[in-house]
C-alpha positions in Angstrom: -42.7 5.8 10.1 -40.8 2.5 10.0 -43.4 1.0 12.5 -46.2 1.9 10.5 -44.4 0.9 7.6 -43.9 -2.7 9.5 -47.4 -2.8 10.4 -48.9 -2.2 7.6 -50.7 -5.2 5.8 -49.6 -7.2 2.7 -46.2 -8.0 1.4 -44.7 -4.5 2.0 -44.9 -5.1 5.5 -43.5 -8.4 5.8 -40.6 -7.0 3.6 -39.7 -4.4 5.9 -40.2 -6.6 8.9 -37.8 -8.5 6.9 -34.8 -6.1 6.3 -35.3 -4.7 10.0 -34.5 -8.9 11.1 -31.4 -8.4 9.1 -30.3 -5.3 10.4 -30.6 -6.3 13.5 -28.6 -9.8 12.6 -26.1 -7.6 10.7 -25.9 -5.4 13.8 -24.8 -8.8 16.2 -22.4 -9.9 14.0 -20.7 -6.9 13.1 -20.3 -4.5 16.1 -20.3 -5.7 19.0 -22.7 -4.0 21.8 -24.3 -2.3 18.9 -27.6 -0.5 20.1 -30.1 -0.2 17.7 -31.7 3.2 17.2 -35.6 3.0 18.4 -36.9 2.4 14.8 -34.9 -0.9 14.9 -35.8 -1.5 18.9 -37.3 -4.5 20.2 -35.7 -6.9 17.3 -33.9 -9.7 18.6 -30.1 -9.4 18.3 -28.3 -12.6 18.6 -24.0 -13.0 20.0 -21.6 -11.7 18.0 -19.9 -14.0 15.7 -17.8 -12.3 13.5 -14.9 -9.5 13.1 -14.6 -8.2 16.4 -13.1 -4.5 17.3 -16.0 -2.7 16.1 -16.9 -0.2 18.1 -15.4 -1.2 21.9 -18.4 -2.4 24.4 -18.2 -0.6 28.0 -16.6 -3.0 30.2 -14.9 -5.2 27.7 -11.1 -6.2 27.9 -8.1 -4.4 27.3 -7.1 -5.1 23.9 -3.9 -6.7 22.9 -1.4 -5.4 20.9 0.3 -8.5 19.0 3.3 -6.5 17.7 5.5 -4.4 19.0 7.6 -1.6 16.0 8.3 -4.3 13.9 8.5 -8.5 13.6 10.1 -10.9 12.0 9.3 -14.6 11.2 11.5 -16.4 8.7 11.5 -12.4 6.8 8.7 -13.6 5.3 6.1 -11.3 6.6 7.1 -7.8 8.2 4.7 -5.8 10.4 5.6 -2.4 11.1 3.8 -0.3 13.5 4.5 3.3 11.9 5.7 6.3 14.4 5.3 9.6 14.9 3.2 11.3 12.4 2.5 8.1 10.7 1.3 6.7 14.3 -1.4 4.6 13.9 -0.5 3.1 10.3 0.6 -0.8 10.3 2.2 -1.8 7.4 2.0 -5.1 6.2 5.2 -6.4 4.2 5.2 -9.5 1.3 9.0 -10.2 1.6 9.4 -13.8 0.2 11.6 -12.9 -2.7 12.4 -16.8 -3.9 8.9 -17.6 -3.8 7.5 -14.2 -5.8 5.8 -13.6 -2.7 3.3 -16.6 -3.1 1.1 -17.7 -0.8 3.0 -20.5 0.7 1.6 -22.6 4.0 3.8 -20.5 6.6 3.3 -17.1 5.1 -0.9 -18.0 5.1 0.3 -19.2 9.0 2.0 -15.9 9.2 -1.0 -13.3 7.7 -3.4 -15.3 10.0 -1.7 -14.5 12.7 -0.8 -11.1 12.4 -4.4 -9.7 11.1 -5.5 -11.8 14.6 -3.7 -9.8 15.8 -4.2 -6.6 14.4 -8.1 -6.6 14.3 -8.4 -6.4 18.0 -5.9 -3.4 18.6 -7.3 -0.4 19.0 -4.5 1.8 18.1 -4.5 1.0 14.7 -6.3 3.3 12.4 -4.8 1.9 8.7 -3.4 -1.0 7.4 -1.4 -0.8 4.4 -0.2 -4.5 2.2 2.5 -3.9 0.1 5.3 -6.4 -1.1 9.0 -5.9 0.0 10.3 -7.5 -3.2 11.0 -5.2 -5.7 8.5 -5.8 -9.5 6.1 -8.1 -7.1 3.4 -7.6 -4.8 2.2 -11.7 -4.6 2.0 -14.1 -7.4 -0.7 -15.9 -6.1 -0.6 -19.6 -4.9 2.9 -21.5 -4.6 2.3 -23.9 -6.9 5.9 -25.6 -6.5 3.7 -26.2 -2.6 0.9 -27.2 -4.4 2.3 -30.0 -6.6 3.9 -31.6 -4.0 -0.1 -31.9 -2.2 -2.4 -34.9 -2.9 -6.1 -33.9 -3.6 -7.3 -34.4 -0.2 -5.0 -31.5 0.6 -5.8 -28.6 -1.6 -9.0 -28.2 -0.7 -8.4 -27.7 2.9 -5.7 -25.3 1.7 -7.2 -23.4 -0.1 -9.7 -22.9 2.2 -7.4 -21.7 4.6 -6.0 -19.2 1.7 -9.7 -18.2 1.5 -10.4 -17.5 5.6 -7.4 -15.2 5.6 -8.3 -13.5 3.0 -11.5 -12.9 4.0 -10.2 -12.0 7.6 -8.4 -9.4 5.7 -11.4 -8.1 4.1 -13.5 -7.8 7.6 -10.4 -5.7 9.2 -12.8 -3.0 11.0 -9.9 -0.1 9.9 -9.5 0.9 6.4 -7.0 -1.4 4.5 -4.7 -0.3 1.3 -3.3 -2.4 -1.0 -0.1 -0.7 -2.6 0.6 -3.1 -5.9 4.0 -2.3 -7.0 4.2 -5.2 -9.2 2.6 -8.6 -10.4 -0.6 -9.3 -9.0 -2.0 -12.6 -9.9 -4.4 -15.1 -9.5 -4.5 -15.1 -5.0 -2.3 -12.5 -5.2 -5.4 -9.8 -6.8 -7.5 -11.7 -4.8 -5.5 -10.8 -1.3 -5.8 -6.9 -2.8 -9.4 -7.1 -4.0 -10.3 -7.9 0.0 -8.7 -4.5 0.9 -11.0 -1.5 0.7 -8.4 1.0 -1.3 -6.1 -0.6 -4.1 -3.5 1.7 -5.8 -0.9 0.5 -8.4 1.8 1.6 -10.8 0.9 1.6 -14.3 3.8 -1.1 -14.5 2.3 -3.5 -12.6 0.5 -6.6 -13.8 -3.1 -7.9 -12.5 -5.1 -10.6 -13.2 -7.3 -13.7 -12.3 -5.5 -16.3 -14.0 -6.3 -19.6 -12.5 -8.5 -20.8 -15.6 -5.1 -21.2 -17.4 -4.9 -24.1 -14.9 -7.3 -25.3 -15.5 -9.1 -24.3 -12.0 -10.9 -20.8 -10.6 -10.2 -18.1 -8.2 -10.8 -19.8 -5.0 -9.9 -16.8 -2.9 -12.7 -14.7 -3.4 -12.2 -13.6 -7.0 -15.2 -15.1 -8.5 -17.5 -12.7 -6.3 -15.0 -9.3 -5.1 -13.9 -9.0 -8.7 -18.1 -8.4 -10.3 -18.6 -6.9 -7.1 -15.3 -4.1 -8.0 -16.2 -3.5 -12.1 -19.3 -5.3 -12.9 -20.4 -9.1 -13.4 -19.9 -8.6 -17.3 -16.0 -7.7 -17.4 -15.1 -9.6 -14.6 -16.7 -12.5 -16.3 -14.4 -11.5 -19.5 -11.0 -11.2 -17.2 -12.0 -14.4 -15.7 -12.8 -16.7 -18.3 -10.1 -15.0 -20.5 -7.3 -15.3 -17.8 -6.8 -11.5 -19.0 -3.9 -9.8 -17.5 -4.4 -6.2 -17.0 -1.6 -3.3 -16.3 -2.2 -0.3 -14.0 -4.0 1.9 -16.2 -5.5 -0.7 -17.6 -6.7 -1.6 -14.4 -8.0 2.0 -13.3 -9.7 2.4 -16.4 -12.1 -0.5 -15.6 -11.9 1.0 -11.8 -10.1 -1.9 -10.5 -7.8 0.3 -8.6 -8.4 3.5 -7.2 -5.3 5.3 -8.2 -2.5 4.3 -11.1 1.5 5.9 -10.3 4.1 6.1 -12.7 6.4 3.8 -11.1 9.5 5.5 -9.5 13.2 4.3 -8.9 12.6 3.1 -5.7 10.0 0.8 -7.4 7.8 2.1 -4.4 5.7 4.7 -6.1 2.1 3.1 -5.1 3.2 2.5 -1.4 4.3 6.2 -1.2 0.7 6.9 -2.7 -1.0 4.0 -0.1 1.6 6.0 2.7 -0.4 9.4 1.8 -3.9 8.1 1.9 -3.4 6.8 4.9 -1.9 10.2 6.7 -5.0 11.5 5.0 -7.4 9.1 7.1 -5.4 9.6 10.2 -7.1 12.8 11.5 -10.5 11.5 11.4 -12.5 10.0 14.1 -11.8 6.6 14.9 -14.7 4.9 16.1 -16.6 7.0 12.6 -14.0 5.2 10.5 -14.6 1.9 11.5 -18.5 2.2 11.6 -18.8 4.4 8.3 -16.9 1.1 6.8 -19.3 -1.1 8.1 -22.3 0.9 6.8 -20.8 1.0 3.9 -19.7 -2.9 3.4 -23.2 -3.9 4.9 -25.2 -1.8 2.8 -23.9 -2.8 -0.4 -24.9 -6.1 -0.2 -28.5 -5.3 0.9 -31.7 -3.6 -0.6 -31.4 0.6 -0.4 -34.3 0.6 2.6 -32.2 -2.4 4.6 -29.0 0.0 3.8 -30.6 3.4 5.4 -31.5 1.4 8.8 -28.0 -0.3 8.6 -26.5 3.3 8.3 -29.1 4.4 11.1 -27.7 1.9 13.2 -24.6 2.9 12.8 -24.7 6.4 12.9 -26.4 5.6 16.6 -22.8 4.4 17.6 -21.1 7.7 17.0 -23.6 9.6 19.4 -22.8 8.9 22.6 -18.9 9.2 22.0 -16.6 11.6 23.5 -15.2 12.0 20.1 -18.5 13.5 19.1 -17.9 15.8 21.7 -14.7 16.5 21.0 -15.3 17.4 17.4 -17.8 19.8 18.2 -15.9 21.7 21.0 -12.7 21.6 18.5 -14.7 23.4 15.9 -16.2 25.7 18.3 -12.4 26.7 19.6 -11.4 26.7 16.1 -8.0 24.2 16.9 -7.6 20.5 15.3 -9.6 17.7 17.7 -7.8 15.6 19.6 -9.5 12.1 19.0 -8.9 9.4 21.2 -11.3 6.5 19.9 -13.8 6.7 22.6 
């Protein structure tokens, strides 16, 4: 059907022709080795140029693991490799209490390096951001930093704030962002890139950089429509609205809203359990069912199918396929292994 559809004369063709192109460019830049299905064969697909860790290509290198249980730099950033049951979930923890957690130039240094790190390792299933500093998850931009730069420097700086961020976004595993507190300006904008975002109803949200006179530079302007519409987001935006957690879940700018606990921990106990919930689940599906999904939003619904048709091709020829099958036929939990 789609190569008559292709063929067939007038602008309906050339559309579909169209969408197949950017499947296929889609394909090259998001998963690495992808192989088209044969409705999609025969289109030219061009190096890969973007998140890497996809689905693994026969042959390639080992991958690296950055981290070992848990690092420190300056205690600004903490990466903790999760064991035992929680195997497989890397938690990623804000601990610049002085600074509110803002987005200073080392902790940017520091986020860089770690999700370089993280987006190539093959053991990690879930990535969970939360903030170690009790009542804040991340303030946004330090703007103590940010006085002390000339105009020639915040836009390179911001820039920088913006390729992390978006690094963030095109982790291949499913990320969490666990808001236990404020959450403004770069600081929203570091949890709208994550795929889940869960609060407690005490914690505070919102793009606020119009106060100064400036806008989101972080990705705000387009994640935030993209979350709860182009109308409200336009209404946060321009009023510099700050929202709390059910606030925020009413407008469906978090997933999930937690009375906040003691501990001051109650959405990262809620991110902790999403994440256990993921864990059983077939790796190499997780990481392509998020790219069909990321991909297909930002397409037409025909362009979305073959994206998903794509792949769904790259779970075939798995042995976790297999596996899944042959535990449901024995009746036992499968034993997944990301292959």
């Amino acid at each position: 059907m789609a190569a008559a559809v292709a063929a067939a004369p007038g602008a309906l063709g050339s559309l579909y022709a169209g969408g197949a192109r950017l499947v296929a460019a889609c394909s090259a830049r998001l998963c690495p080795g992808l192989r088209l299905p044969r409705s999609l064969a025969g289109r030219r697909v061009g190096p890969a140029i973007w998140a890497q860790g996809w689905v693994p290509a026969a042959g390639g290198p080992a991958p690296k693991r950055g981290y070992s249980s848990e690092m420190k730099t300056e205690d600004e950033l903490r990466v903790r490799h999760l064991e035992e049951e929680n195997r497989g979930i890397v938690v990623l923890g804000i601990n610049r209490a002085y600074g509110k957690n803002a987005l200073s130039k080392n902790l940017i240094k520091m986020l860089s390096k770690a999700v370089d790190a993280l987006k190539s390792d093959k053991k990690v299933r879930t990535i969970i951001i939360r903030s170690e500093v009790p009542g804040i998850f991340c303030a946004g931009a330090d703007l103590k930093e940010r006085a002390k730069m000339s105009s020639s420097e915040v836009g390179p700086f911001v820039s920088k704030i913006r390729a992390v961020i978006n690094d963030i976004a095109n982790l291949p595993v499913p990320t969490i962002a666990a808001i236990d507190g404020l959450a403004l300006g770069g600081g929203l904008e570091l949890a709208l890139a994550c795929d889940i975002r869960v609060a407690a109803s005490s914690a505070k949200m919102g793009l606020v950089e119009t106060k100064l006179a400036i806008i989101p530079g972080g990705g705000g302007t387009q994640r935030l429509p993209r979350a709860i519409g182009m109308s409200l987001a336009k209404e946060l935006i321009f009023s510099a609205r700050v929202l709390d957690g059910q606030e925020a879940k009413a407008v469906g700018l978090i997933s999930h809203v937690l009375e906040q606990n003691q501990e001051g921990d109650a959405a990262y106990r809620k991110a902790l359990d999403l994440a256990r919930e993921f864990l059983p689940q077939g790796p190499v599906a997780m990481r392509v069912a998020k790219l069909a999904i990321n991909q297909g939003m930002e397409v037409d619904l025909v362009t979305g199918l073959a994206i998903e048709e794509a792949c769904y091709a790259q779970t075939i020829p798995t042995k976790d396929r297999l596996e899944g099958l042959l535990a449901f036929k024995e009746k036992r939990p499968p034993r997944y292994k990301g292959e």
